[in-house]
N, C-alpha and C positions, 0 to 999 in steps of 0.2 A: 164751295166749288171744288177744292181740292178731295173734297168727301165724295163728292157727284163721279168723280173724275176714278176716284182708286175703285169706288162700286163699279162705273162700268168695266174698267180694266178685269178687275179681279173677283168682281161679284159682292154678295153678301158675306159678313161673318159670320162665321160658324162660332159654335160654341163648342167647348171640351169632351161635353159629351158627345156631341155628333160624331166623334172620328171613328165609330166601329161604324158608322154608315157612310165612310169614305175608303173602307177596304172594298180591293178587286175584285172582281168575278175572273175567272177564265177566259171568259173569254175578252172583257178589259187588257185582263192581265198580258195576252199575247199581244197586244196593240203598246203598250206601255213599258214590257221588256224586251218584246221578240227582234221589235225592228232594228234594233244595230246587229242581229245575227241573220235575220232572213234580209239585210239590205246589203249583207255582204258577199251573195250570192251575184252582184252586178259588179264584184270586182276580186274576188277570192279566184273564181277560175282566169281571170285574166291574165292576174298573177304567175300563172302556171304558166300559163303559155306564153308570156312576155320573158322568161328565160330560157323554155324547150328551141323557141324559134332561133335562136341562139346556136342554136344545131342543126337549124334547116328540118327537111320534112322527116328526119329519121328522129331528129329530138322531140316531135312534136306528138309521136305513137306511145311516148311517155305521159300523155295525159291523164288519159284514163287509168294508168297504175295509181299516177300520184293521187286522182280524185281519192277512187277507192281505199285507199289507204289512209287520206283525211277523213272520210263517211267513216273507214273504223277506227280510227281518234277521235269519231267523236261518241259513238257507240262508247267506246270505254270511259270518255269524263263525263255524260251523261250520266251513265250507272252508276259509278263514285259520287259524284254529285245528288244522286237520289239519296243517297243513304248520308250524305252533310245533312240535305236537307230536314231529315227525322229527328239525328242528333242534336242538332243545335238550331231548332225551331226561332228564335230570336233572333236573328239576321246577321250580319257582321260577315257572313260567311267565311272565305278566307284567313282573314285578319283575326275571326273569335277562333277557329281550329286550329291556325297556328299557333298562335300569342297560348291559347290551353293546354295544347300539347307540346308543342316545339320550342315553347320560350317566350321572351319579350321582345327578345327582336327579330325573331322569326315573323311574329305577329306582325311588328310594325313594319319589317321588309315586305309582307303581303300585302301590306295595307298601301306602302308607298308605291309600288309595282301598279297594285291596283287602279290608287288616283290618277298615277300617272296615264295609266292607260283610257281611264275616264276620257280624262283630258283630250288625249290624242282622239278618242271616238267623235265627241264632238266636232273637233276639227276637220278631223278626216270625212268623218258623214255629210257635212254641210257644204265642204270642199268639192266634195263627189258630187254631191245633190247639184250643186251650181254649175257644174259641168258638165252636168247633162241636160240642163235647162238651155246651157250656150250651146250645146248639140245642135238643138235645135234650132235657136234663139241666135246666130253668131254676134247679134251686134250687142248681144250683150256683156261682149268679154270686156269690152270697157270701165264695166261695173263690178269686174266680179268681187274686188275685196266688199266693197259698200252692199253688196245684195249677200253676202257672206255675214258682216254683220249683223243686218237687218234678220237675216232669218234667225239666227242663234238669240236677237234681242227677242223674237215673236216667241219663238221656244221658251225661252223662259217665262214671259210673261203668260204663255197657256200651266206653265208649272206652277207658278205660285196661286193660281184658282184653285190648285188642290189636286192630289194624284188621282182620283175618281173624275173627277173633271177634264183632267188630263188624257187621263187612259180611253175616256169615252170619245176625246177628239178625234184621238189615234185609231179605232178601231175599225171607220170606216176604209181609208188610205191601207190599210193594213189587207185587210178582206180583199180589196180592190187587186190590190197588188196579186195578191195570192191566186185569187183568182184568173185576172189575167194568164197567170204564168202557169197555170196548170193546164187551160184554154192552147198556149201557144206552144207547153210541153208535147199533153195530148195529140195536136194536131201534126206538131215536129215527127213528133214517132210513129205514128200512124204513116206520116206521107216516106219515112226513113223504110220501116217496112213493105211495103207498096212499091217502093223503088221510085216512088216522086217527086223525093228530097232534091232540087237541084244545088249543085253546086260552085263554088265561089271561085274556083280555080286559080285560088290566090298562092297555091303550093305548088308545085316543089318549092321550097326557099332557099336564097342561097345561106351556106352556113360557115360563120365565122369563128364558131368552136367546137369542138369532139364533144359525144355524149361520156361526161365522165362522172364519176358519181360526185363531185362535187355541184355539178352542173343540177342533179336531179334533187339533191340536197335542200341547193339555191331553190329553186320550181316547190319544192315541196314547203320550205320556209313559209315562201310568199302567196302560198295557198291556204296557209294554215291561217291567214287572216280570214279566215270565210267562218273560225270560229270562237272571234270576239265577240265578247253578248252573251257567251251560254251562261258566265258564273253568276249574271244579274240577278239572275231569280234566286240564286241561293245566299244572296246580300239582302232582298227584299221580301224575304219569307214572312215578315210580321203588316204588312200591304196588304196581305190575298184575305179572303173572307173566313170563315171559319171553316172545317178545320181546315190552317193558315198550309202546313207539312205537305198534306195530302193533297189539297188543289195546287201547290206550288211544283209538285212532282208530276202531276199530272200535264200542267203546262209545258212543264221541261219535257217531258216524254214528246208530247205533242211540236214543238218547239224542232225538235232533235229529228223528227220524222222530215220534217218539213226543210229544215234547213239540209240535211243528207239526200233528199230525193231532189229536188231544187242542184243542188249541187252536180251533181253525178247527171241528172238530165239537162244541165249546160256546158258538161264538158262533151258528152254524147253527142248533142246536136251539134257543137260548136266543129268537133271533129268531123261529123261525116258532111256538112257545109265545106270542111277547110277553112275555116274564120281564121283570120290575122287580128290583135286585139291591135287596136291604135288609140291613141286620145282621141279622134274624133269616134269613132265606135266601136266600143265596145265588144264582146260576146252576145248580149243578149239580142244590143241592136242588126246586129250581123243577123242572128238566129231568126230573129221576127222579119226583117227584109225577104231574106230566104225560104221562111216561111209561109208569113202572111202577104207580102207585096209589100205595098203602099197604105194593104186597107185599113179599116178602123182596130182591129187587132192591135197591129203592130203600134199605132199610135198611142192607142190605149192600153200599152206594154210600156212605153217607151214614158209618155206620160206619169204613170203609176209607179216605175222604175224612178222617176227623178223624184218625186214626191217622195216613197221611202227614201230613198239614199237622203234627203233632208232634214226629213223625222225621224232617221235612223239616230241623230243628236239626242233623243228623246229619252233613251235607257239610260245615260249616264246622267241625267236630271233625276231620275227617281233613284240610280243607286249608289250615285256622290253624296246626296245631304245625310241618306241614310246611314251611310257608312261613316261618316263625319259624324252625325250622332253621338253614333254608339262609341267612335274612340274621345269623341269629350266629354261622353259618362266616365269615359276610364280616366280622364284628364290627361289624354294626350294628344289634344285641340282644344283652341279656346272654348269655353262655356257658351258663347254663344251659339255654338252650332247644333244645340239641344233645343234650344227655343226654338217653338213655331210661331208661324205668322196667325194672321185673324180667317185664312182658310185654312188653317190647321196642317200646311207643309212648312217645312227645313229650308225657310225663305233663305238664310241664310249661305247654307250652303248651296241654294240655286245660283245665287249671285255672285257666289266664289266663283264656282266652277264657268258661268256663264261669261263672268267678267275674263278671266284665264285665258278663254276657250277664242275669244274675242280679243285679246292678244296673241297668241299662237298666230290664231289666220293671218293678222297683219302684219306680224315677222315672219312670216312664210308666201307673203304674198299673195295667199287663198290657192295655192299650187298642191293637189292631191297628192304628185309622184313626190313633191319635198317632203311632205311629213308623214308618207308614208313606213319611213325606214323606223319612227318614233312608234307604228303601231306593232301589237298582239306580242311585244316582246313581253312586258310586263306581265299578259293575263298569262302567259304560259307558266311564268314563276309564279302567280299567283296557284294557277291549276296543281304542279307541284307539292306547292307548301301544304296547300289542304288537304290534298290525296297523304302524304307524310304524317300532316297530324292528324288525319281518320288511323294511319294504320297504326298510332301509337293510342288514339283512342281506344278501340279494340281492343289490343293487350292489355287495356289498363281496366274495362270494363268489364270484358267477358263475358257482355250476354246471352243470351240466347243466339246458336249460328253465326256466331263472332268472327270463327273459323273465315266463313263462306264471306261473309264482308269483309274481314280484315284481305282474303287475297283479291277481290275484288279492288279495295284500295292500292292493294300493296302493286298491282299491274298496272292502275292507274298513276299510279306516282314513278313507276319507273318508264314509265313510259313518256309521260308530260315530263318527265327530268329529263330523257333523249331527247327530244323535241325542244325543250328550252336551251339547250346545249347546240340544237341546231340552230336555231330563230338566232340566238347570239352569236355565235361564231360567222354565220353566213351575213348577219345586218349590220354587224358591229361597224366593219368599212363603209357603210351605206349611211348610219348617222344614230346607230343603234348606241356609239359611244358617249352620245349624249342623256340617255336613256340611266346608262352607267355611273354619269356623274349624280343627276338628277336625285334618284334616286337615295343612295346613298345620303345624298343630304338634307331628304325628306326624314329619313328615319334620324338623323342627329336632331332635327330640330324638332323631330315629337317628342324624341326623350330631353331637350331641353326643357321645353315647357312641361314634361310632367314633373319632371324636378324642383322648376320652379312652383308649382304649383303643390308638391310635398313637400318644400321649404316655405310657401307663403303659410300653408295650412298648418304647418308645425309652429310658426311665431305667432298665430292670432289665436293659437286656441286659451280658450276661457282658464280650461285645469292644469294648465302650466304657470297659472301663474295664482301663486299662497292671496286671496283674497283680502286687502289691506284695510287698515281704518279708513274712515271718509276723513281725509286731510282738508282743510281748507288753504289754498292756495292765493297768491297772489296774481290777480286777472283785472290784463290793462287790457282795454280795449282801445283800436285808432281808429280813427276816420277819415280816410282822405278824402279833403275838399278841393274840387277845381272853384265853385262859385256858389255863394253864399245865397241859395235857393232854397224848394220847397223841399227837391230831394236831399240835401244837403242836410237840411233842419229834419227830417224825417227819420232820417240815418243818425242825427245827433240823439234826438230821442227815445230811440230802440236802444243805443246805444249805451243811452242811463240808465236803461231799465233793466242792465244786465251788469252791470259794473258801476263802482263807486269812482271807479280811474278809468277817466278817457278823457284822451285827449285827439284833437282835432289837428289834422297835417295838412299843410298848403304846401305845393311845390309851386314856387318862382321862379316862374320863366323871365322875368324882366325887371328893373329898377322901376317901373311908371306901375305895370299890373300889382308887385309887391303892396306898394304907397296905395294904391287903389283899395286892395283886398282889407290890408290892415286898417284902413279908413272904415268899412263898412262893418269888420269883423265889431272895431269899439262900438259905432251907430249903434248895433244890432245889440248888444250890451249882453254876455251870460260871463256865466264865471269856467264858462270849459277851456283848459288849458290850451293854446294854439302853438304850433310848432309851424316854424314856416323854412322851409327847405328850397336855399339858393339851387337854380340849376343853369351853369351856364351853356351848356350845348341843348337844352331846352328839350333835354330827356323831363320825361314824365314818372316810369316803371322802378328804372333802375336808380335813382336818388330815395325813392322808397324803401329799396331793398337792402340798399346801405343804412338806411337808418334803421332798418329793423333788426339788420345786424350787427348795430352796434347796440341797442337795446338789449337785445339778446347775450352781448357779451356783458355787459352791464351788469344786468342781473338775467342769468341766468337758469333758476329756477320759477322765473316768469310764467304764467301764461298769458300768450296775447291773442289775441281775435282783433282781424280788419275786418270792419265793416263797411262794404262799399256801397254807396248811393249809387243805383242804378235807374237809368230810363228808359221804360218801354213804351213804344209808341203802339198805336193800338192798330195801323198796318204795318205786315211783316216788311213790305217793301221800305218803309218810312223810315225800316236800321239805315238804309244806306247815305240818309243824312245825316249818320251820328260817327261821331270819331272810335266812338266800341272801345275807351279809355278803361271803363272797369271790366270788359272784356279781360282785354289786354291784363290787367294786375289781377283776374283769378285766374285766370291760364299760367301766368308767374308766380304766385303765390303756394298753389295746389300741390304743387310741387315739393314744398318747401319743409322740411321737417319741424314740428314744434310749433306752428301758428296753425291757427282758426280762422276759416274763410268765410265770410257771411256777406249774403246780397240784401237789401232792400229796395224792392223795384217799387217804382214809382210808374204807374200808369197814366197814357199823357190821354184825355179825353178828345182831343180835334182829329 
């Protein structure tokens, strides 16, 4: 049943080989990276103008600067970002261009920036998606943490079928979207030109601050969230189909068109409407009322709008496990996060980041504008680091028009280094100081564990240690008995067949069970030494553990092996009528330096 259950969930297994037949197409690929950057298009311009208004209708002629100005930010880390992409075809993006060029902890400060920003997308996408569905929907604000969870659970479980699975889900909702919006762009401008754009006459406002350039800073910070999502593809370069560089670039190219004209024709309409952004509607909804009416357009805008902003969760499922990967190839995450599942994805780091993402929402309530100040701080520092270590790439390479790339990076990094200087300075009071701590302690605990991990690897290795005689050693084996059964005698048996010295332990719980046990032990009649261990607070573990440390003090050049008589029942549910006694003393034992842990299960037939 449980087999029935993970197939329908997750499908069939794949095999090892299949996985070149689970890389993207392009146009996948825009379904599977694009939507946390084209789903940021329903709350990037918002941003804008949720500070200009701040200044009434003279703050608000500031929009269209600041779009402009993000469309050529993004121009420039697109272009940087094409030429990552060539260089370091194998994914990792950020975190391999710094860590190569810039250092170790340059690497892992991108890398921490990065997850963290992962993190925050999820939340933030699923928070927004659900906020536009209560748009609509008001009685469902009731639910919002519970239908927050619920979709980030669904998100995952389309991940772990496999990133081709995944990305073919994503593709229609994507399309849809795009479409819509180019529909309600076109029609916006056309009727803008014409002069039959009506108006919302939601302006003049009143203004409770001067246009000052901190103010347009702020506006410009909070707009720059419209581009988280671009670096995804340059983390997921070994995804796309063959050759992996060049359709990867391609997408971005494509990607970057989209999310700039998208952009800049929502601050356009949003403007010559007058739109106020509020939580209950937005820019776009504003744009399509004004636009379209009531009709099927605007619904089917507004619709498709709340679907991406939900699946927009979906880019940091493909470029969390991935990114996880590659730093526990470096051993700077557990080994597990290398291992795939039986559809051939980074189950592992789905479930991280998934489980995370689904705490976040719940300590934030499922509240978009709270964890908002948590996002695009990190991807700017990541944008940064990599622009920095392309330009030390270049000098260090020289190949062919080095020149022409290296300043291509070298404008990109000074440029994403202003902008992150902004984004922090302006969010840091907003909740961006937590972003600060975060951070910082993601990078001490990778380079813990790679330490431990170059100290585990340094004492197990084979040619450290001068190869010795085969010693024969003195090997006692015990056996702890609760009751003088089949498994008991079974365990006694394996137990001969490995050692001349064993002896058999009873812990006594009682003066009556003591006279009881010892009566059967003679009945039963062998020659295996019995040790029987008073226990008066009617511990079972720890009288054990005392005696094996005083054996151990005893003699000391010992070795001992327990062998514990274990019962399986042959339904899983049927453990819950067992006390899980030898449970308990290998979970205690395991631990233990210098002893030998050994089960023999007994299988019960009823």
């Amino acid at each position: 049943m449980v087999e029935e259950v993970r197939r329908l969930l997750l499908g069939r297994r794949l095999r090892s080989v299949e996985a070149q037949d689970q890389r993207l197409t392009k146009t996948r690929a825009l379904g599977a990276f694009g939507l946390d950057a084209l789903s940021s298009v329903a709350y990037g311009p918002n941003e804008i103008l949720y500070v200009l208004i701040l200044a009434g209708a003279v703050g608000t002629r500031f929009s269209l600067p600041i779009a402009l100005a993000i469309a050529a930010l993004l121009a420039i880390v697109v272009t940087s970002y094409r030429q990552t992409l060539f260089a370091y075809p194998n994914g990792g993006g950020s975190y391999t261009v710094a860590r190569e060029n810039l250092g170790t902890k340059a690497g892992l400060l991108a890398a921490a920036a990065l997850m963290v920003d992962y993190l925050a997308t999820v939340a933030v996408s699923v928070t927004a998606g659900v906020e536009a569905l209560i748009a609509l929907a008001p009685g469902l604000d009731a639910y919002r943490v519970p239908l927050d969870v619920g979709c980030i659970v669904a998100i995952m479980l389309v991940n772990l079928r496999g990133v081709r699975e995944a990305g073919a889900f994503f593709v229609l909702p994507t399309y849809v979207f795009l479409g819509s919006m180019a529909l309600l762009m076109g029609w916006g401008l056309l009727r803008l030109v014409t002069g039959d754009l009506p108006h919302l006459h939601a302006r003049p406002l009143p203004a409770t601050e001067g246009v000052t350039l901190f103010l347009l800073l702020r506006a410009f910070a909070g707009g720059c969230t419209a581009m988280t999502g671009v670096e995804a593809i340059a983390n997921g370069v070994p995804l796309f189909e063959d050759p992996e560089p060049r359709n990867a670039a391609r997408t971005l190219t494509t990607l970057a068109v989209l999310l700039g004209a998208l952009v800049l024709g929502v601050t356009v309409l949003g403007n010559a409407i007058g739109a106020v952004p509020s939580e209950r509607a937005g820019l776009i909804a504003q744009i399509g009322h004004a636009v379209a009416g009531g009709g099927p357009l605007f619904w089917l805008v507004q619709l498709s709008t709340a679907l991406v902003l939900l699946l927009a969760a979906n880019t940091p499922f493909n470029g969390f496990p991935l990114l996880a990967a590659i730093m526990a190839q470096d051993w700077y995450l557990p080994r597990q996060f290398v291992h795939r599942g039986l559809r051939l994805s980074y189950y592992n780091g789905i479930l991280v980041i998934g489980t995370l993402a689904i705490g976040l929402v719940v300590v934030f309530g499922g509240s978009t504008h709270a964890l908002i100040p948590l996002y695009a701080v990190g991807v700017f520092l990541c944008f940064t680091l990599s622009q920095a270590g392309m330009v030390r790439h270049w000098l260090r390479v020289r190949e062919p028009r080095w020149r022409i790339k290296l300043a291509i990076n070298g404008l990109g990094a000074l440029v994403t280094g202003l902008v992150t200087a902004i984004v922090v300075i302006v969010k840091f009071p907003e909740g961006a100081w937590l972003i600060a701590l975060i951070v910082p302690a993601l990078v001490v605990l990778f380079a813990r564990i790679h330490r431990y991990y170059q100290q585990a690897g340094q004492e197990v290795r084979v040619w450290r240690i001068r190869p010795p005689e085969m010693q024969r050693c003195v090997h006692t084996v015990l056996v702890p008995i609760a009751d003088l059964n089949r498994p008991a005698v079974e365990s006694l048996v394996y137990a001969c067949s490995i050692s001349e010295r064993v002896t058999a332990v009873h812990i006594c719980l009682s003066d009556e069970e003591k006279a009881r046990f010892r009566s059967q032990w003679a009945a039963w009649g062998t020659d295996v030494p019995l040790v029987e261990i008073h226990s008066p607070y009617r511990l079972i573990v720890e009288p054990l553990l005392d005696y094996i440390d005083e054996r151990n003090r005893q003699e000391p050049g010992e070795l001992l092996t327990v062998v514990l008589p274990e019962l399986v029942p042959m339904h899983w549910w049927e453990n819950a009528l067992h006390n899980q006694i030898a449970l308990r003393m290998k979970l205690a034992l395991f631990t233990r330096p210098g002893t030998v842990v050994t089960s023999v299960p007994y299988h019960l037939q009823c």
